[in-house]
C-alpha positions in Angstrom: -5.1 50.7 38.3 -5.9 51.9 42.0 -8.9 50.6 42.9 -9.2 52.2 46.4 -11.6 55.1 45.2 -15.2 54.2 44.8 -17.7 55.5 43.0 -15.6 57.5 40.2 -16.9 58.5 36.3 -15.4 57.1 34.1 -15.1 56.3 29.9 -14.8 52.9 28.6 -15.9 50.6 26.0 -18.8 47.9 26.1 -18.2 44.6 26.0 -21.2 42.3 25.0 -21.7 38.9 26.5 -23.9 36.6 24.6 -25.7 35.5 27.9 -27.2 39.1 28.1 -25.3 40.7 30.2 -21.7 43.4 29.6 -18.9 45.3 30.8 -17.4 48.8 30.7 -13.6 48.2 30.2 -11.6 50.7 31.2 -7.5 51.5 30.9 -6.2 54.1 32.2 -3.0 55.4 29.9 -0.1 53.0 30.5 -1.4 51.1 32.7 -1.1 47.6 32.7 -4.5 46.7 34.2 -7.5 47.2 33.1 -10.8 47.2 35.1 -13.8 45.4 33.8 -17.4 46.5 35.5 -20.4 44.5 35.3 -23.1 45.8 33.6 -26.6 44.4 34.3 -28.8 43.5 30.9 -31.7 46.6 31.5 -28.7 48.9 31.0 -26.9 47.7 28.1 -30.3 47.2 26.1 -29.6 50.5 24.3 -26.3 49.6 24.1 -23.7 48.0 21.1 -20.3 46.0 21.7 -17.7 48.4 20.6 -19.6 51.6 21.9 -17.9 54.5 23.7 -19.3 55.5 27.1 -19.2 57.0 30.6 -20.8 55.6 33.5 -20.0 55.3 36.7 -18.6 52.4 38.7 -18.7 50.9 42.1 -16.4 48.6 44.4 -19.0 46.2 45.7 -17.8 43.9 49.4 -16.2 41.8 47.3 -14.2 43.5 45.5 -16.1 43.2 41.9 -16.8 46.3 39.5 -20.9 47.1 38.7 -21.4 50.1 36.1 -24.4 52.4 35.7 -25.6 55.4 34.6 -24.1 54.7 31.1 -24.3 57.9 28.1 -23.3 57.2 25.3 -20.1 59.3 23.9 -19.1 57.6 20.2 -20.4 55.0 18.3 -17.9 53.5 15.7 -20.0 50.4 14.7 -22.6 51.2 11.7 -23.7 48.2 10.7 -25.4 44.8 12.8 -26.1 41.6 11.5 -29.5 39.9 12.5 -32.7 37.3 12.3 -35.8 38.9 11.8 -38.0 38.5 14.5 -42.2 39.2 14.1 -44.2 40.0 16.8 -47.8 41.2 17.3 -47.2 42.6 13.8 -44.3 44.7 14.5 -40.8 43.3 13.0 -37.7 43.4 15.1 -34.4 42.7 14.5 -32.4 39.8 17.1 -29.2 41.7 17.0 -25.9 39.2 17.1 -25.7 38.6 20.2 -22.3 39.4 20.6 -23.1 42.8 19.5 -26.3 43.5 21.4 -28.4 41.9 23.9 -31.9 43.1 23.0 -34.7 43.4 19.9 -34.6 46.2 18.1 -37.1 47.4 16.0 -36.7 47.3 12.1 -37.1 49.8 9.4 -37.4 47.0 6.5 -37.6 50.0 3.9 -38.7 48.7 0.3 -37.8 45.1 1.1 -40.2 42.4 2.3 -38.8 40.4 4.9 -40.6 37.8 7.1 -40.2 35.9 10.4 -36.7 34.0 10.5 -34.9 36.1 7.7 -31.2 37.1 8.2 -30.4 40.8 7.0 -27.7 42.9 7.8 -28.9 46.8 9.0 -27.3 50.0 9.0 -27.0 52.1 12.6 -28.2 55.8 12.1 -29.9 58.2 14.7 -30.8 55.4 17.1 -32.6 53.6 14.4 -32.1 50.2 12.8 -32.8 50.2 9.0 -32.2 46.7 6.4 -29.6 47.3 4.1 -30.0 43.9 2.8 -31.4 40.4 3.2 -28.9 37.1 2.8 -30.0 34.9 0.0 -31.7 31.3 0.9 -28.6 29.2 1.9 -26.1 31.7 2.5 -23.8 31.5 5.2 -25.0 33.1 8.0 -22.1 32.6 10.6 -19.3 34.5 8.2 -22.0 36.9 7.5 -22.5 37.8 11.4 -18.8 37.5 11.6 -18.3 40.1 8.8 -20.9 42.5 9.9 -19.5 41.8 13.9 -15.9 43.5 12.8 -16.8 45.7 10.7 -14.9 44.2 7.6 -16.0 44.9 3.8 -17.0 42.5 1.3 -17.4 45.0 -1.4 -15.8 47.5 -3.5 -17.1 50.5 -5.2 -17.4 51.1 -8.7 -15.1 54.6 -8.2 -12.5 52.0 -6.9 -12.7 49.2 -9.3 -12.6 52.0 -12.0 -9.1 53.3 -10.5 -8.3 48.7 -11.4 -9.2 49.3 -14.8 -7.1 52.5 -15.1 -3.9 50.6 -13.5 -4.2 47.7 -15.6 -3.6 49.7 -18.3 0.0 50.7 -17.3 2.2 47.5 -18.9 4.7 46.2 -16.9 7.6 48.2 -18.5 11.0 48.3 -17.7 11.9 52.1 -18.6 14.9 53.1 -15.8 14.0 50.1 -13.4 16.7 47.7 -12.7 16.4 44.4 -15.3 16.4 41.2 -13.5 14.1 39.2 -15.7 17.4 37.2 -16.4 18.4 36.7 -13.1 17.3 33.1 -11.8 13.8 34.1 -9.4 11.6 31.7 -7.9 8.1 32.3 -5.5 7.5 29.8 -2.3 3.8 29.8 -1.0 1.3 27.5 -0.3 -0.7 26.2 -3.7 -3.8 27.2 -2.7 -2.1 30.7 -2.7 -3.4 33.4 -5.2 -1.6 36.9 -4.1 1.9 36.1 -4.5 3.7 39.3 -3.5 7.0 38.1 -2.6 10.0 36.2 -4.6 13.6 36.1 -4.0 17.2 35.3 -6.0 20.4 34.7 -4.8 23.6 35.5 -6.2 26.7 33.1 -5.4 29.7 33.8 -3.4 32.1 35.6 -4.7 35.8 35.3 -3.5 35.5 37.0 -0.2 32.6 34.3 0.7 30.0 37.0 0.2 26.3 35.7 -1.6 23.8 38.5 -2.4 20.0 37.7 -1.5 17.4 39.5 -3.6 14.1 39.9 -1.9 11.9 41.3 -4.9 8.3 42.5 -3.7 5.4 43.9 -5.9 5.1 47.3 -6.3 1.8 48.1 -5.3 2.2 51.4 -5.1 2.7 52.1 -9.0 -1.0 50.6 -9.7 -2.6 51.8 -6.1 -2.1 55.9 -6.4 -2.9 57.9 -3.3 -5.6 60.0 -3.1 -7.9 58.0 -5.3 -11.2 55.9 -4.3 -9.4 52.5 -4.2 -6.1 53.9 -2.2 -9.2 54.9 0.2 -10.8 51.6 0.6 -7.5 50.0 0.9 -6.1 52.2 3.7 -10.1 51.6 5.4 -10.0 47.8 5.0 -6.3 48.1 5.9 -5.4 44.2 5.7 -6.8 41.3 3.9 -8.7 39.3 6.1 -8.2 34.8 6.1 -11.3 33.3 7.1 -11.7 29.4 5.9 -13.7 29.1 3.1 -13.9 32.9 2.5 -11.5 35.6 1.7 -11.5 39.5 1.9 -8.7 41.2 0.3 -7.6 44.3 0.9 -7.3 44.9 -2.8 -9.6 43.8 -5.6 -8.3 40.4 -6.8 -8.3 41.5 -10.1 -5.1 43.0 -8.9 -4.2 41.3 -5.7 -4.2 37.7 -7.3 -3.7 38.3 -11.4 -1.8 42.1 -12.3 0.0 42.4 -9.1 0.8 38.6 -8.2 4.3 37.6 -9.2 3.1 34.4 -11.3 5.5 32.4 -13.1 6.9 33.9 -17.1 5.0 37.5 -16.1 6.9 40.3 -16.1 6.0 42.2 -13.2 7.3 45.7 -11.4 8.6 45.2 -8.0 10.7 46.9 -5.7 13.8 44.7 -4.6 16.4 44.7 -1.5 19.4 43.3 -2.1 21.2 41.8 0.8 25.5 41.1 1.1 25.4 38.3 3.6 28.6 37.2 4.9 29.7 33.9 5.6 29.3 35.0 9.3 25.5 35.2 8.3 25.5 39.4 8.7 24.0 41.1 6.4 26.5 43.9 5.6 25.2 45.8 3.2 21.5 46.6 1.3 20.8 48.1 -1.1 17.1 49.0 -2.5 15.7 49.8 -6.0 12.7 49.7 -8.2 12.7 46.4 -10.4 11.0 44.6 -13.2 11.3 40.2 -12.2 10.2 37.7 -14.2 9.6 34.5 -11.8 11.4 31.4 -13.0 9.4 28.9 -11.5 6.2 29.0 -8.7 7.6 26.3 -5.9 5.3 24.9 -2.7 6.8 24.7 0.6 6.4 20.7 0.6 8.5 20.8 -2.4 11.3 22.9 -1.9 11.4 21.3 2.1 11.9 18.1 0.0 15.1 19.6 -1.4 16.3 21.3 1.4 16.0 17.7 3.4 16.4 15.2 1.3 18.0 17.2 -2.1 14.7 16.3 -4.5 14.5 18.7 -6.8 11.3 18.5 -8.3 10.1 19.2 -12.3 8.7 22.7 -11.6 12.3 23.7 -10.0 14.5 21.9 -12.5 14.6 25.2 -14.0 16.1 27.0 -11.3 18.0 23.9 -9.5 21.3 24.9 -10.1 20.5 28.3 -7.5 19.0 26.1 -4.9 21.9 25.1 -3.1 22.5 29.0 -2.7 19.1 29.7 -1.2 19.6 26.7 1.3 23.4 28.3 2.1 21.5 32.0 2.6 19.4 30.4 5.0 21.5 29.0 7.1 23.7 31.6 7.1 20.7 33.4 8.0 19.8 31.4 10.5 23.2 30.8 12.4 23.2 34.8 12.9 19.8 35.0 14.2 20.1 32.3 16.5 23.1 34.1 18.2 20.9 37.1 19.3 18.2 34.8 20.2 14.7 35.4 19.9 11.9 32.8 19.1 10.8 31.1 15.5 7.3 32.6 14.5 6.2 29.8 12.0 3.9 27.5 13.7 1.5 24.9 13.5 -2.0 25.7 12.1 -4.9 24.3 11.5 -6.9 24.2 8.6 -10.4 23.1 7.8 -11.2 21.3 4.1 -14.8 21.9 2.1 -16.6 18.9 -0.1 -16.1 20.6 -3.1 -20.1 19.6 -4.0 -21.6 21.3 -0.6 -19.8 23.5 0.9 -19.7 22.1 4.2 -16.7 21.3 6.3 -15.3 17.7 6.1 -12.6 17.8 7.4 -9.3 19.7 10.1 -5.9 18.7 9.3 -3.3 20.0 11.6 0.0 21.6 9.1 3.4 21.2 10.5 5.7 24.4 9.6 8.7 22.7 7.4 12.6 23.5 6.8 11.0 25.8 3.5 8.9 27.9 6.3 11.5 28.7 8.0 13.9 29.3 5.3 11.1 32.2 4.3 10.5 33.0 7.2 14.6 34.0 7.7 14.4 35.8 4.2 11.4 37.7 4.5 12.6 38.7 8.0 16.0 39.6 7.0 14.4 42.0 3.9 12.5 43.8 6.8 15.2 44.4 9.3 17.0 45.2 6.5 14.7 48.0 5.4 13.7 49.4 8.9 17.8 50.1 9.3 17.7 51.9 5.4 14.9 54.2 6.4 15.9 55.2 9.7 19.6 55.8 8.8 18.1 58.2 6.0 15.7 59.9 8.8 12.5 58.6 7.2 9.2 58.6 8.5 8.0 54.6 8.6 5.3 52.3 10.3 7.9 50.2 11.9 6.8 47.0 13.9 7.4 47.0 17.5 7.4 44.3 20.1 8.0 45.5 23.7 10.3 43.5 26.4 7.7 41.6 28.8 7.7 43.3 32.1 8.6 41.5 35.4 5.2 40.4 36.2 4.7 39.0 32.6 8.3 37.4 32.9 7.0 35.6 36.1 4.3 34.4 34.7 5.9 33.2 32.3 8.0 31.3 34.4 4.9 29.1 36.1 3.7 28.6 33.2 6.8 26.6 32.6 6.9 25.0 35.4 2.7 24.0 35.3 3.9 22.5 31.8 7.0 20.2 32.8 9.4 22.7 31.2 11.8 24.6 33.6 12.9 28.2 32.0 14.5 30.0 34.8 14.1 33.2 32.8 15.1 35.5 36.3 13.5 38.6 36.4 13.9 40.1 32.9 13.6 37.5 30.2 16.2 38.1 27.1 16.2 37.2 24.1 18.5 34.0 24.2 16.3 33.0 27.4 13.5 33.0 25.4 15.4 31.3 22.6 16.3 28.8 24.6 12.9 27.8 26.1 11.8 27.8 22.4 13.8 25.2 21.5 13.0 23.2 24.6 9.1 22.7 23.3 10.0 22.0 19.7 8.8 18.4 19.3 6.6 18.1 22.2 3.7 16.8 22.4 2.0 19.7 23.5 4.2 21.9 21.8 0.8 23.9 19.8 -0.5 24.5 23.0 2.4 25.6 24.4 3.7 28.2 21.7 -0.2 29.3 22.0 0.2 30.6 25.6 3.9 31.7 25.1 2.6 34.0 22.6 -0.3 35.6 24.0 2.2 35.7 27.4 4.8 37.7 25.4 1.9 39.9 24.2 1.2 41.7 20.5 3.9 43.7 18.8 2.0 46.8 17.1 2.6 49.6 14.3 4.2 53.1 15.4 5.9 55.4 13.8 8.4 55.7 16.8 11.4 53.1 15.8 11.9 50.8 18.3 13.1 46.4 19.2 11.3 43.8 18.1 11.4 41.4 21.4 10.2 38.4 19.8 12.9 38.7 17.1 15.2 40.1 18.7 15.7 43.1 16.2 17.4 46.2 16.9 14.5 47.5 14.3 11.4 46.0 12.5 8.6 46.9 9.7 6.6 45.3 7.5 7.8 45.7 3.4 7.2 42.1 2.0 3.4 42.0 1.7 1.8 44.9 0.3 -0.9 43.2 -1.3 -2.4 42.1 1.5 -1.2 45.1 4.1 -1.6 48.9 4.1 1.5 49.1 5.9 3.6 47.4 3.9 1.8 49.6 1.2 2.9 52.9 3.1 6.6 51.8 3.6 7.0 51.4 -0.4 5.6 54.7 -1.0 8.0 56.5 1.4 10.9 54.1 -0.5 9.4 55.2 -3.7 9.4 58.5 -2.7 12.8 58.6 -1.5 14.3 56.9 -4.6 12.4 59.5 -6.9 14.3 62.3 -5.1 11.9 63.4 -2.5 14.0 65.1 0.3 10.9 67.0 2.7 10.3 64.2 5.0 9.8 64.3 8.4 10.6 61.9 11.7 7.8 60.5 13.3 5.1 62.1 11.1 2.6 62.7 12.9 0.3 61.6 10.0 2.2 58.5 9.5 1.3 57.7 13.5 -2.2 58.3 13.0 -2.5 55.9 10.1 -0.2 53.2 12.5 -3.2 53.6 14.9 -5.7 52.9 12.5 -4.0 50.2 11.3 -3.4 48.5 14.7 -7.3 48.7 14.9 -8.1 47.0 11.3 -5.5 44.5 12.3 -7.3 43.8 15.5 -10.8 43.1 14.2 -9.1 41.4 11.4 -7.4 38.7 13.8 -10.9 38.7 15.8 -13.0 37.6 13.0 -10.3 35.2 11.9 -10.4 33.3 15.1 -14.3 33.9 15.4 -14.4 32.1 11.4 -12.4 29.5 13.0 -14.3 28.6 16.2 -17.9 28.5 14.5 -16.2 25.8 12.0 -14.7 24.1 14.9 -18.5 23.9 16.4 -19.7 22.7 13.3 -17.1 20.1 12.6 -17.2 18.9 16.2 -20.9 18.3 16.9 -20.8 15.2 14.8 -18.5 14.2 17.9 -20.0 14.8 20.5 -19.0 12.0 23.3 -15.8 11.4 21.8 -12.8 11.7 24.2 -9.7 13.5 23.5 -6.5 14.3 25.6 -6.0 18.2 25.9 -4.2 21.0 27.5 -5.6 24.0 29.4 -4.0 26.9 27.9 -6.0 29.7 29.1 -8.5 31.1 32.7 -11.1 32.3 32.7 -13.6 33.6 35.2 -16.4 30.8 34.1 -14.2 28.1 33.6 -11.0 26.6 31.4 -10.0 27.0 28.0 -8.3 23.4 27.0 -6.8 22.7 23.1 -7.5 19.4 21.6 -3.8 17.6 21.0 -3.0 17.5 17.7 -5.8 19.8 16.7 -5.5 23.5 17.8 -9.4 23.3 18.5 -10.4 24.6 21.3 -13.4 24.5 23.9 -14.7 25.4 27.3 -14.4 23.2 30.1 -16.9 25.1 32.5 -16.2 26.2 36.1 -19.9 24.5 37.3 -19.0 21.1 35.6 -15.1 20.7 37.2 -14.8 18.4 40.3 -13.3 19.8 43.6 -15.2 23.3 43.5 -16.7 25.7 43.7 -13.5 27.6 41.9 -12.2 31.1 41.4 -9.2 32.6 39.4 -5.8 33.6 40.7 -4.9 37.4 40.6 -3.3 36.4 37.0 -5.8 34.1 35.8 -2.7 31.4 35.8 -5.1 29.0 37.7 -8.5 27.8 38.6 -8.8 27.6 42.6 -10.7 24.9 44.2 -11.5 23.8 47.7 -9.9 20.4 46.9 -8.2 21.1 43.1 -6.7 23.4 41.6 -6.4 23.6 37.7 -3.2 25.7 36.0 -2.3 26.9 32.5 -0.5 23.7 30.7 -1.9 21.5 32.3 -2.7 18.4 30.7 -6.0 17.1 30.4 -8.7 14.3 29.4 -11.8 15.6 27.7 -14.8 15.0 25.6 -16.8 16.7 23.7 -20.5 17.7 25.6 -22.0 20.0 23.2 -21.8 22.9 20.2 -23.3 25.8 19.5 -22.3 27.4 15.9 -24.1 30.4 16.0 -21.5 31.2 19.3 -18.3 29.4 18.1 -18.7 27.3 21.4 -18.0 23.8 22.2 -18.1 22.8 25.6 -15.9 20.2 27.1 -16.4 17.5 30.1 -13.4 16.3 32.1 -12.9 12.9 32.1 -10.9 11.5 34.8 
């Protein structure tokens, strides 16, 4: 963005900093750079995160962005969560303070609040009113997350009327394809309750050709458009994973018990069936409605067993003469995709565990993707290529999953960070898809190798939903969607009912629907806030786990810059903290143009660097823990 011309109007969105202050951001259309102006507290007291405005902004001496004269244009947030606050007999509501910066005062209605209560309030006309007050000993932090993103805990009773109405329609087979009898297995994590995927494989048959059946529910059959619960689906538009708490996209009356493919239920589905070569292309797919029944309910640690050591466990005894021929998909699978190159999306996560008694976080454990992840991973990707290339070649109208080629400047970060890490890429000027395959399989096994996929990902930047087909970079794929989880995305939702559609005899479909765009939008948006609160969930539990460790030393890595300082992640962890700017040795410090380092008189600090920390305070209500260098 030219920043030559000084004072211009402008429309942006505010950006709430805890410490009191914001920012109008601003991107122009296709650019690549966005400007960020300060915004002093007086002016953003009337002011929410998330609010749509114009102002205008100034180029001071030094080169920094100041807004003012702010009017507001769109408000999309309705809701606040906040702590009752009493003065001089008056009641205000303390606003999150990642959503507001001042006191506003509160309609309480017919509900008696005091001094210290935490309510959430609804946004109308300028006004503040409670729509209701958390119960002694709820959680407060996923409340303020919830009401932060705008997610919904509820559904309505229009919508949980439309469950009972689909739960009445019996799992029938009728002119669907039978495959009850066909061996069919589910791989998920046991804690898992919306199991919305299971696959079969077929042996070879004399020309070396196995057939892969990727069988997913068919959500669309119970969730009809045009109803109140399609409605609420399509407005929470993903289920949402915060630990301890999930919000599903559908009622899990249906997302964990009527839809979920559990073991000896029959269940309607709609299934791809893949011809995979001994080459490992898939030559053929072919795509019908279904009724499955699942054979057996496998974990990942149990079918990695077999596929590393050849255990075969009780609950896949059933199905163990098949396994061999999912492991010989896989790799077939796997052989082909690593000629086009690409980079492996399973990674390491962290995950918190809860005494059972209180509630309260005990524990982090740090899980390690295995040979099953990956061998999922390779089906469930495969199924969705497979589709993307079935509705296109029939000139159908899909939300297809698209992950643009990094531009030069992205590909030259790329390349320092690299080199700031001890890894040498050499990616050139345009990073490809084998370069980037081979750099991933440099890091597997490092130490830091968490970290380093961390930066690498938000380096390569988000793929997003459009109706406009297009590569998936990451993958490498000619063409990408999502079908395999419709329980938990409204994308994966839409897809089946253009499939349905199709397979009933529709015909009047158009390319790039203009319709089908808007909802891609929409969903990019949901998806967003989703991964927000996620990560929000994450660092209040980090906070809370960590400040019984304060003073404890850790070895880190700094993955990310920031104008007040470093963002390091714990080894072996994936927690991460602030080191600030003020506390660093060797200052005073400034970013780079890229934010790749930390400047200093004496020091300079980069992205991958590795470094010694410990643990100097918490604050749970801002998912912050602050770090000290240790030298």
């Amino acid at each position: 963005m030219d920043t030559s011309v000084s004072p211009r109007t402008v429309t942006g969105r505010i950006d709430v900093h805890p410490r009191g202050f914001g920012f109008l951001t601003v991107q122009a259309p296709g650019a690549q750079e966005v400007l960020s102006a300060f915004i002093p507290p007086p002016d953003l007291n009337p002011l929410f995160a998330g609010d749509i405005v114009t102002g205008t902004v100034t180029a001071g001496a030094d080169g920094r962005w100041s807004a003012s004269g702010l009017s507001l244009v769109e408000r999309p947030r309705t809701r606040v969560y906040g702590e009752v606050v009493s003065r001089k007999g008056a009641l205000f509501l303390r606003i999150d303070r990642e959503v507001g910066n001042a006191d506003w005062v509160l309609d309480p209605g017919t509900t008696r609040v005091q001094h210290g209560d935490a309510v959430v309030a609804s946004i109308a006309d300028g006004k503040v009113v409670l729509l209701y007050k958390l119960e002694a000993g709820a959680d407060r932090s996923l409340e303020r997350i919830i009401a932060r993103h705008g997610l919904h805990k509820d559904f309505s009773p229009e919508a949980l009327e439309d469950v009972r109405r689909a739960r009445e329609v019996p799992h029938e087979v009728g002119s669907r394809r039978d495959l009850r009898d066909v061996p069919t297995v589910t791989v998920d994590a046991p804690s898992t309750r919306d199991i919305d995927d299971a696959i079969s494989v077929l042996p070879a048959g004399p020309d070396g050709a196995l057939r892969l059946l990727v069988s997913i529910a068919d959500v669309g059959e119970a969730v009809k458009e045009g109803t109140a619960l399609d409605a609420e689906a399509r407005e929470r538009a993903t289920s949402v994973y915060m630990a301890g708490r999930v919000l599903p996209m559908l009622p899990e009356s249906l997302s964990s018990d009527w839809l979920s493919l559990v073991p000896g239920a029959e269940r309607r589905c709609l299934t791809v069936e893949l011809r995979i070569d001994p080459q490992g292309r898939v030559t053929a797919a072919d795509v019908y409605e279904s009724v499955i029944r699942s054979w057996a309910r496998l974990n990942y640690d149990e079918v990695a067993a077999f596929l590393d050591r050849g255990e075969v466990s009780a609950a896949m005894a059933p199905v163990r003469d098949v396994m061999p021929w999912f492991r010989l998909a896989a790799a077939r699978l796997a052989v082909a995709r690593g000629a086009r190159g690409g980079m492996e999306f399973a990674r390491d996560e962290a995950r918190f565990t809860f005494n059972e008694a209180t509630g309260e976080v005990s524990g982090l454990v740090s899980e390690q993707p295995t040979s099953a992840h990956g061998m999922i991973e390779r089906f469930m990707v495969a199924a969705n290529e497979a589709i993307a290339t079935w509705m296109l070649a029939r000139g159908l109208p899909g939300v297809f999953r698209v992950h643009e080629q990094p531009d030069p400047q992205r590909v030259a970060d790329l390349n320092a960070f690299a080199e700031h890490s001890g890894f040498a890429a050499g990616f050139g000027r345009e990073l490809t898809p084998l370069a980037l395959a081979s750099f991933d399989r440099q890091i597997v096994g490092a130490a830091a190798e968490p970290a380093l996929r961390s930066v690498l990902r938000r380096s390569l930047g988000p793929s997003r939903y459009t109706v406009k087909p297009g590569p998936h970079f990451g993958l490498a794929a000619p063409l990408y969607l999502h079908f395999t989880s419709p329980i938990r995305r409204y994308a994966d939702l839409a897809v089946h009912r253009t499939l349905k559609g199709y397979l009933n005899g529709r015909r009047d479909y158009l390319d790039e629907d203009p319709k089908v765009e808007s909802l891609a939008v929409h969903i990019n948006g949901r998806a967003r806030a989703a991964n927000r609160a996620e990560s929000d969930r994450h660092h209040v539990l980090e906070a809370r786990w960590l400040a019984g460790h304060v003073g404890r030393e850790f070895p880190a890595r700094v993955v990310r810059v920031r104008p007040f300082g470093l963002i390091a992640q714990i080894d072996g962890m994936l927690v991460e903290g602030v080191l600030p700017a003020e506390g660093l040795p060797g200052g005073p410090f400034r970013p780079d143009a890229r934010e790749l380092s930390l400047v200093g008189k004496e020091r300079t600090f980069t992205v991958g660097m590795p470094v010694n920390v410990k643990v100097a305070s918490t604050d749970e209500s801002l998912g912050r823990v602050e770090l000290a260098l240790v030298s």
